[in-house]
Residue frames as qw, qx, qy, qz and C-alpha x, y, z in Angstrom:
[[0.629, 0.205, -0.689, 0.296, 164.37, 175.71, 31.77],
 [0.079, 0.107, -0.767, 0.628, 164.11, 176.95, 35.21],
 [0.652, -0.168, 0.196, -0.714, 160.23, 176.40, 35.25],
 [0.743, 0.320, -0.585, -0.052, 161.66, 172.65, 34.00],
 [0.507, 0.289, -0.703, 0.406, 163.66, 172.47, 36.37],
 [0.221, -0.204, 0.400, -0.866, 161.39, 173.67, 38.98],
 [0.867, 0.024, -0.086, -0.490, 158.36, 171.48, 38.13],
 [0.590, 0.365, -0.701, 0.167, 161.42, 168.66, 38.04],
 [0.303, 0.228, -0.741, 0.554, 162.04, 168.97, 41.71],
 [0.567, -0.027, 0.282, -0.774, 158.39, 169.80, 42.90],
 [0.840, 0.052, -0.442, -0.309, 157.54, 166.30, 40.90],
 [0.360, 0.371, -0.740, 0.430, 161.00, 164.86, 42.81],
 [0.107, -0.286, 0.535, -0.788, 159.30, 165.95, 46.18],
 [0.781, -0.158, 0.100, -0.597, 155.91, 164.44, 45.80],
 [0.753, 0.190, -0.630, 0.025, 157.67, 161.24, 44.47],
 [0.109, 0.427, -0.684, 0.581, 159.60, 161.61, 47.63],
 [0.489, -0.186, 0.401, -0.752, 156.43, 162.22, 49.90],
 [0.911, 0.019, -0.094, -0.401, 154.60, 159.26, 48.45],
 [0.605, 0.339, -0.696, 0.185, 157.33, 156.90, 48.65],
 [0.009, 0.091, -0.761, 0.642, 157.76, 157.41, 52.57],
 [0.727, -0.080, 0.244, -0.637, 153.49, 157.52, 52.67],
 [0.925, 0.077, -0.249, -0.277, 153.94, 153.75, 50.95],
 [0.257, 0.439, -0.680, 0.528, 156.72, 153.49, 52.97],
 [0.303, -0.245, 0.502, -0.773, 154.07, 153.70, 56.16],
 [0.783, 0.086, -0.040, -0.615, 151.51, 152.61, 54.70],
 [0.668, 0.303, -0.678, -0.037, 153.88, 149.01, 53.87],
 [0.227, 0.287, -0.799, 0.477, 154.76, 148.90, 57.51],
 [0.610, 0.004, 0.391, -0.689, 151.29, 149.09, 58.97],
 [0.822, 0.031, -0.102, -0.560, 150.48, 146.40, 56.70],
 [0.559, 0.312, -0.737, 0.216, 152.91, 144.52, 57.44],
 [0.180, -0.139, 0.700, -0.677, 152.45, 144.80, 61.33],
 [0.687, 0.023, 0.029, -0.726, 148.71, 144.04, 60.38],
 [0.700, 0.324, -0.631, -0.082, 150.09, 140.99, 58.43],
 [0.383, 0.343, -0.780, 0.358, 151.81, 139.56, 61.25],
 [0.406, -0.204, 0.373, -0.809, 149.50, 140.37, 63.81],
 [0.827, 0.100, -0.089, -0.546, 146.96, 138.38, 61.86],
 [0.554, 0.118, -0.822, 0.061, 149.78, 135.33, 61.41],
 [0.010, -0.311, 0.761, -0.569, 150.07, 135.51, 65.29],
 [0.612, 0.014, 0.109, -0.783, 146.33, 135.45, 65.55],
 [0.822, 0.247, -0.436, -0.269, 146.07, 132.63, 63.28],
 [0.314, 0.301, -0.845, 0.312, 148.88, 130.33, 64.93],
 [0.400, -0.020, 0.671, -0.624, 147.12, 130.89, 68.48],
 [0.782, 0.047, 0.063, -0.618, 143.70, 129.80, 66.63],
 [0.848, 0.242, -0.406, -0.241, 145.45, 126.73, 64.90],
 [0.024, -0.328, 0.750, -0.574, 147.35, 126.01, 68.46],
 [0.472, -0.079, 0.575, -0.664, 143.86, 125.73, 69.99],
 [0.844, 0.282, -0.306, -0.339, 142.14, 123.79, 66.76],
 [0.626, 0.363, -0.687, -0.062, 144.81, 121.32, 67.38],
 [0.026, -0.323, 0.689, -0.649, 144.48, 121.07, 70.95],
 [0.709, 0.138, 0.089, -0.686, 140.44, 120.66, 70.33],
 [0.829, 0.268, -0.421, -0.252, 141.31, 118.14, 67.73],
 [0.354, 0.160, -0.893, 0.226, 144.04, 116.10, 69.62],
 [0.215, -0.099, 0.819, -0.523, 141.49, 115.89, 72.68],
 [0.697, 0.178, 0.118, -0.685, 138.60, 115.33, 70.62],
 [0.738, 0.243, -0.629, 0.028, 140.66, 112.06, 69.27],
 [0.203, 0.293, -0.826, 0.437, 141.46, 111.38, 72.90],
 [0.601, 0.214, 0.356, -0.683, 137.57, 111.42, 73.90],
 [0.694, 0.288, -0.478, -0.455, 136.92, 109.38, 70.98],
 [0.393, 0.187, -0.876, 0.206, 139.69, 106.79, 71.97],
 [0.056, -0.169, 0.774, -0.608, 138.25, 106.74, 75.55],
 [0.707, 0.266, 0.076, -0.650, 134.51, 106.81, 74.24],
 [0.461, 0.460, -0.729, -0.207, 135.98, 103.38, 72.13],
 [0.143, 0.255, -0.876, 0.384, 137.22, 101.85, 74.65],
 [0.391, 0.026, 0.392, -0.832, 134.08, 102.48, 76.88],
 [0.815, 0.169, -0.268, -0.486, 131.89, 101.03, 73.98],
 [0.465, 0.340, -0.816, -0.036, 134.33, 98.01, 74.63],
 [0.038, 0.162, -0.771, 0.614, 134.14, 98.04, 77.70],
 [0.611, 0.140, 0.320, -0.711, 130.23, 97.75, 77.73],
 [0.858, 0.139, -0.440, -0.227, 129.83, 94.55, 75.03],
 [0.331, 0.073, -0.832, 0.438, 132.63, 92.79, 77.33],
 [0.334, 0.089, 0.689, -0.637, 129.88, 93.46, 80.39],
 [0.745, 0.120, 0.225, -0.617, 126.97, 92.77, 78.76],
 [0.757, 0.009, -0.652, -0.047, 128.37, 89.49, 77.30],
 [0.087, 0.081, -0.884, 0.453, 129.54, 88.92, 81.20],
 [0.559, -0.034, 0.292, -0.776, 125.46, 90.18, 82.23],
 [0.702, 0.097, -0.460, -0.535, 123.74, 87.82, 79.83],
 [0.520, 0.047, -0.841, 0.142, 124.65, 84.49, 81.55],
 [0.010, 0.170, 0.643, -0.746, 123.26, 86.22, 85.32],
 [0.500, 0.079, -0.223, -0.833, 120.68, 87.62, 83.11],
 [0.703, -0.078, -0.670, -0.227, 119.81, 83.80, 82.33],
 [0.371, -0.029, -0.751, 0.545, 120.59, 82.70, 85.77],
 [0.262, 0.195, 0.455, -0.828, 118.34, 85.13, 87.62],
 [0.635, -0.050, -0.409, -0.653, 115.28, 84.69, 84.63],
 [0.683, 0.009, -0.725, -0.089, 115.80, 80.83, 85.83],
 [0.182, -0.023, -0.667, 0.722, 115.88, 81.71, 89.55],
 [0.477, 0.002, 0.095, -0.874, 112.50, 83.74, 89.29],
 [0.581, 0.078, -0.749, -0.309, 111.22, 80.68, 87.63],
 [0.390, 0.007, -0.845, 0.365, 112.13, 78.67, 90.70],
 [0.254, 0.051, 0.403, -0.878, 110.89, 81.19, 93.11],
 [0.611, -0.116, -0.200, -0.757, 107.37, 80.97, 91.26],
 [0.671, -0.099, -0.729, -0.091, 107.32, 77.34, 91.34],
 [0.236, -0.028, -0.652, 0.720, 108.29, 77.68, 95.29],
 [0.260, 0.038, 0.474, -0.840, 105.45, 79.76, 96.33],
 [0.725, -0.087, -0.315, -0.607, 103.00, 78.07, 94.51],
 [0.601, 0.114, -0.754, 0.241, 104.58, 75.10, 96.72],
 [0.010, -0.165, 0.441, -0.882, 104.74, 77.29, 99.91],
 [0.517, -0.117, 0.045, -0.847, 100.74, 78.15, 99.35],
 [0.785, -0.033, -0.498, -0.366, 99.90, 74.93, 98.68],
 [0.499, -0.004, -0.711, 0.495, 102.01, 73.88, 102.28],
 [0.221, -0.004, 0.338, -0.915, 100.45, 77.16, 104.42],
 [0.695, -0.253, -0.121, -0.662, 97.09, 75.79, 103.39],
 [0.785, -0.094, -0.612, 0.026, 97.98, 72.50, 104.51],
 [0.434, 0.148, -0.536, 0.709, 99.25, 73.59, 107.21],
 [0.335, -0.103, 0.332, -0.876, 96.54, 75.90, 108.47],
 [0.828, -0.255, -0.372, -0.334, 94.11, 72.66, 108.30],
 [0.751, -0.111, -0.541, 0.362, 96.50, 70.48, 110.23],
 [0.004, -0.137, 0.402, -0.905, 96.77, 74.03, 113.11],
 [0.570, -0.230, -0.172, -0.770, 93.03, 73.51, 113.20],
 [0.795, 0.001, -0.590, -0.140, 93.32, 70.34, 113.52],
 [0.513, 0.129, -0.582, 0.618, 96.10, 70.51, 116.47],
 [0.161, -0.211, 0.492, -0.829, 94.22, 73.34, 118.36],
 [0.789, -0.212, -0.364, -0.448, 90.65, 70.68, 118.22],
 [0.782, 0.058, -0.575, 0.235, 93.04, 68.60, 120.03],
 [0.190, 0.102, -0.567, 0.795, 94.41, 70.63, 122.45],
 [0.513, -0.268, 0.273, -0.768, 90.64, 71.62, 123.47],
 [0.854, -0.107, -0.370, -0.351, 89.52, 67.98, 123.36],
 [0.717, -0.126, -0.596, 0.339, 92.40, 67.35, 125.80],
 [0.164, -0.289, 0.425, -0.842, 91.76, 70.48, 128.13],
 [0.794, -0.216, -0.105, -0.559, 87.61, 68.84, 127.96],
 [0.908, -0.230, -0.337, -0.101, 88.77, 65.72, 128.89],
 [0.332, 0.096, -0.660, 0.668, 91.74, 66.82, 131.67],
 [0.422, -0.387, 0.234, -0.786, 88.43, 69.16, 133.18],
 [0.848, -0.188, -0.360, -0.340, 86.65, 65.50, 133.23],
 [0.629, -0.063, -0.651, 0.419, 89.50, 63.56, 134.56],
 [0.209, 0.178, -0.600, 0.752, 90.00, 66.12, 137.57],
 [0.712, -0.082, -0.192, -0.671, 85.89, 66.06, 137.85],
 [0.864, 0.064, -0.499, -0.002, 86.26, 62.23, 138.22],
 [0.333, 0.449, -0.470, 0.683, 89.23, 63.09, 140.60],
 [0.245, -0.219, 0.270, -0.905, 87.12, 65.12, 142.86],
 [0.703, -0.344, 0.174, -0.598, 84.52, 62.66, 143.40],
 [0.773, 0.126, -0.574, 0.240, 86.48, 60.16, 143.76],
 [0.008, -0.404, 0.158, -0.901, 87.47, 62.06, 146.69],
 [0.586, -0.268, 0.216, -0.734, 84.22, 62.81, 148.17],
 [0.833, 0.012, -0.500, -0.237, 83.63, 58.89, 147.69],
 [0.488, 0.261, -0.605, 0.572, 86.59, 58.23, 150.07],
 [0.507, -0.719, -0.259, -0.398, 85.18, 58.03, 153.46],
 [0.814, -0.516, -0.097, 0.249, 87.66, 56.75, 155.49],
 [0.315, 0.897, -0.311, -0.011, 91.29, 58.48, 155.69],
 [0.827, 0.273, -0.384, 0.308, 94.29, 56.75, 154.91],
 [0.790, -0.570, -0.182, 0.133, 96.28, 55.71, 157.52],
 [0.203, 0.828, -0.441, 0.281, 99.44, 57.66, 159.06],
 [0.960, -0.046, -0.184, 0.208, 102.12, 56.03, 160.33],
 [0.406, -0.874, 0.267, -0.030, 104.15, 57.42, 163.71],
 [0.904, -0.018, -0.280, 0.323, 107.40, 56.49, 164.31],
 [0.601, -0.642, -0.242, 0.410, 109.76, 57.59, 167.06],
 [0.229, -0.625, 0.215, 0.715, 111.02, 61.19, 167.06],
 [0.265, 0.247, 0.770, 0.525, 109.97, 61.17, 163.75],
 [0.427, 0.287, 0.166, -0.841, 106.43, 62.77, 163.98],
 [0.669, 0.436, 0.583, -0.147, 103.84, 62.13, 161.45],
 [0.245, -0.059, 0.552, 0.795, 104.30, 61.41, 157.71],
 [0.439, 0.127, -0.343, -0.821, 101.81, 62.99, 155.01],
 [0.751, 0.362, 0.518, -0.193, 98.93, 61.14, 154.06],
 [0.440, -0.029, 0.684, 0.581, 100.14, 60.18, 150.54],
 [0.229, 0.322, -0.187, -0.899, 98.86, 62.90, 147.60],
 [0.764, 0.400, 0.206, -0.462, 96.11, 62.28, 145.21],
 [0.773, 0.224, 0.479, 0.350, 96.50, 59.87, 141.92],
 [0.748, 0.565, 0.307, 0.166, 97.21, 62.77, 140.08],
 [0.076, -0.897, 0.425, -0.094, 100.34, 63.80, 142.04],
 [0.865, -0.378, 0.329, -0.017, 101.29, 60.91, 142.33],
 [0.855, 0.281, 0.120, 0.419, 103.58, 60.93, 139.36],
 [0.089, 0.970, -0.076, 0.213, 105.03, 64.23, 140.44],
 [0.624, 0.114, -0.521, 0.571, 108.32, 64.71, 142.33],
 [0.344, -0.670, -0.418, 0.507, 108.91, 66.32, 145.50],
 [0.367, -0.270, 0.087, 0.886, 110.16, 69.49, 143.66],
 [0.111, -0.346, -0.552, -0.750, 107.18, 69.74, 141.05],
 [0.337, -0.651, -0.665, -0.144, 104.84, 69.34, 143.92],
 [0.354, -0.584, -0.221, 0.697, 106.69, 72.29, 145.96],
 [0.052, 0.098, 0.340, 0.934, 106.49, 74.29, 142.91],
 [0.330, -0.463, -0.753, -0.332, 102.68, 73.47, 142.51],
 [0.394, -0.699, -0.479, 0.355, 102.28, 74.22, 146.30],
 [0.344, -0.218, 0.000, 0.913, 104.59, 77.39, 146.23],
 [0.059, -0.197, -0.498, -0.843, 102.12, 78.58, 143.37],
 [0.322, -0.623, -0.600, -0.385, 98.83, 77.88, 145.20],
 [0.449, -0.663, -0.442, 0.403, 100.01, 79.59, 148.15],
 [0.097, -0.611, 0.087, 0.781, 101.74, 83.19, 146.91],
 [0.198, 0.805, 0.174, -0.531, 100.23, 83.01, 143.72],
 [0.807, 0.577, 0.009, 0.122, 101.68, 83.37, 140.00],
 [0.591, -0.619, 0.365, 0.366, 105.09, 83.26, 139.52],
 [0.438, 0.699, -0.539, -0.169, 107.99, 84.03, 136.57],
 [0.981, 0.077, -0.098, 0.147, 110.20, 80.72, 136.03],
 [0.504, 0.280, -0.486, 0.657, 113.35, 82.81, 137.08],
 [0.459, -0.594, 0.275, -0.601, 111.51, 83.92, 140.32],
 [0.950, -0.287, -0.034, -0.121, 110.72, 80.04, 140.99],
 [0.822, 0.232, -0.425, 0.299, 114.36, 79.01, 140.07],
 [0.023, 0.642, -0.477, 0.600, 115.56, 81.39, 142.85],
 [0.684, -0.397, 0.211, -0.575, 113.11, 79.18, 145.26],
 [0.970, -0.197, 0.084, -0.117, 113.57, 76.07, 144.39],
 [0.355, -0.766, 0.486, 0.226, 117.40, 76.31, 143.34],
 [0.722, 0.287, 0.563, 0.281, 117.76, 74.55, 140.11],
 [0.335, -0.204, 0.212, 0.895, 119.35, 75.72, 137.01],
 [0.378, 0.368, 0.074, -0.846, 117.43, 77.96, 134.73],
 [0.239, 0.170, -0.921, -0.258, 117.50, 74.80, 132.44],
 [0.054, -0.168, -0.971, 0.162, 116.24, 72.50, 134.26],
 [0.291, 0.275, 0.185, -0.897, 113.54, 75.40, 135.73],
 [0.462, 0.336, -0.489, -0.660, 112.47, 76.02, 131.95],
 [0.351, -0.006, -0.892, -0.286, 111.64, 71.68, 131.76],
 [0.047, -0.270, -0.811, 0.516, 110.15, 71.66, 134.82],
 [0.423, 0.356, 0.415, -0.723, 107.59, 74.41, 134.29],
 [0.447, 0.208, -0.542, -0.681, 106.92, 73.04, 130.49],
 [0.153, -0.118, -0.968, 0.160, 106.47, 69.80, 131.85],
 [0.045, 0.403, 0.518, -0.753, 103.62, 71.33, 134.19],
 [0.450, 0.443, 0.192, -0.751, 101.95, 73.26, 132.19],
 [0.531, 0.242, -0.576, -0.572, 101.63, 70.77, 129.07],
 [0.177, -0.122, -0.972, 0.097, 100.70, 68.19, 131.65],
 [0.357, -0.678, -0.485, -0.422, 97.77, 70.49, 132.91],
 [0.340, -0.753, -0.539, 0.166, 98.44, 71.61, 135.73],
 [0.194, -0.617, -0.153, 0.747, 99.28, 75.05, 135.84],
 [0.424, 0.796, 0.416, 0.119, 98.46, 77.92, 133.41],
 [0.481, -0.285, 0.173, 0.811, 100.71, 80.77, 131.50],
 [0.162, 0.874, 0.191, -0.417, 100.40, 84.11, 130.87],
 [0.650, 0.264, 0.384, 0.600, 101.95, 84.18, 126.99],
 [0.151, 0.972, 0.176, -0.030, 101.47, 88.26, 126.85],
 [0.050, 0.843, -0.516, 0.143, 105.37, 89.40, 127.64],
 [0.838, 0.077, -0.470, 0.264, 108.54, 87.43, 128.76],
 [0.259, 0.117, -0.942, -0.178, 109.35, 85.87, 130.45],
 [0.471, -0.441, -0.530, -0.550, 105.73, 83.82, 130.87],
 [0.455, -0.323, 0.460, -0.691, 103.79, 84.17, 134.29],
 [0.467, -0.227, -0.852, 0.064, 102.69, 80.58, 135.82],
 [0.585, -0.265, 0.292, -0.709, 99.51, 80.19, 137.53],
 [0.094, 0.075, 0.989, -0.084, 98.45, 76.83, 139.22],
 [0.259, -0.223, -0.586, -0.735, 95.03, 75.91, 137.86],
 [0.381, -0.367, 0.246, -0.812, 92.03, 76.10, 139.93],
 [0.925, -0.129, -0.239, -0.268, 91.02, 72.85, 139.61],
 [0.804, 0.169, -0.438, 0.365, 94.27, 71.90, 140.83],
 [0.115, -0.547, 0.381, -0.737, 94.33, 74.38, 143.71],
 [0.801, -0.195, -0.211, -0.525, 91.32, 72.69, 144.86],
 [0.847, -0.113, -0.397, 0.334, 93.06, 69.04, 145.17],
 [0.473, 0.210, -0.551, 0.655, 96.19, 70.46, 146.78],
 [0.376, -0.453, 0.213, -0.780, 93.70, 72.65, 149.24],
 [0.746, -0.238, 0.015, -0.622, 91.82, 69.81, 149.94],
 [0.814, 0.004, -0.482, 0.324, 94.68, 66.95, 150.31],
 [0.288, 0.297, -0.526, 0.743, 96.16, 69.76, 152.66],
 [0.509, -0.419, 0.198, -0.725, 93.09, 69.49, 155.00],
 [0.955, -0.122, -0.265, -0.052, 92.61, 66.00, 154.54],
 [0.855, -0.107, -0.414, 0.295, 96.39, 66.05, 156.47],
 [0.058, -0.371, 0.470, -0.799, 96.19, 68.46, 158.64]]
């Protein structure tokens, strides 16, 4: 009995001992347990967080898709519109080329002209010039009191000049070329007028123009120097 009863309470004790080890051993796995829930939650926190923005990227990625058929139905119509504009364009420059060549005949044409009317101003002022020498007698001057003498009256082909074109004309054959705002200072006219005056001049022949820089330089032409030299001897 008392080795009974001894082996009783030595069983008693291990029962005991194991109970409290599955005792530990429950709580660790429990703590493990939970740990892992906690774990889990966070992961299915962030899964859902993934998933709700990966449905909100979607939506916006939708939309987007919408938002591109709505433009490219608006493109298509500009699409057509510009195709039909190139179109035009082509048609235009084949126009264009077919004007520039015409054009560069009819510039050919214009600068023949302009030399056929320099050749035939050199003639006229030729013609001019012995006319001139032909003239033996000089025209008469004509005195009158306190007055002095007037000019002998210019050649025929000042004669359509004014008094202001022929002081330009003179101004030039005496000091030389001259800007059109130098002259306007001289002769006092606006810059207007100036500007008609020397075109006038120089598309009538008688003066020439440096076209290199602005504004152009006026020279009186030599043939015209000539006359005006040689009307100013004839009245002195």
């Amino acid at each position: 009995m008392t080795a009974t009863v001894a082996t009783s309470i030595e069983y008693y004790r291990q029962i005991r001992k194991a109970q409290k080890e599955y005792e530990k051993a429950r709580n660790f796995v429990e703590d493990i347990v939970l740990s892992f829930n906690r774990q889990l939650k966070r992961e299915a926190d962030k899964v859902g967080l993934i998933a709700f923005k990966v449905e909100e990227s979607s939506a916006k990625a939708d939309t987007s898709l919408k938002k591109m058929d709505n433009f490219e139905k608006r493109i298509t119509p500009f699409e057509e519109r510009l195709g039909a504009i190139n179109h035009s364009i082509a048609q235009s420059t084949q126009t264009n080329t077919s004007i520039l060549s015409e054009l560069s005949g009819l510039e050919l044409k214009i600068k023949d002209i302009e030399v056929s009317q320099e050749t035939l101003r050199a003639k006229i002022s030729d013609i001019e010039e012995r006319v001139q020498k032909i003239q033996v007698t000089p025209r008469e001057t004509i005195v009158e009191p306190q007055m002095g003498v007037m000019p002998i009256k210019r050649d025929k082909a000042m004669a359509c000049l004014t008094d202001t074109e022929i002081a330009v004309l003179e101004m030039l054959s005496r000091e030389g070329s001259k800007t059109a705002p130098e002259i306007k200072e001289r002769v006092r006219l606006s810059r207007e007028h100036t500007a008609r005056l020397m075109k006038k001049l120089y598309e009538e022949g008688y003066l020439e123009r440096e076209a290199g820089k602005i504004p152009f330089r006026y020279s009186i032409k030599k043939e015209m120097e000539k006359l005006m030299q040689k009307t100013e001897n004839q009245t002195s």
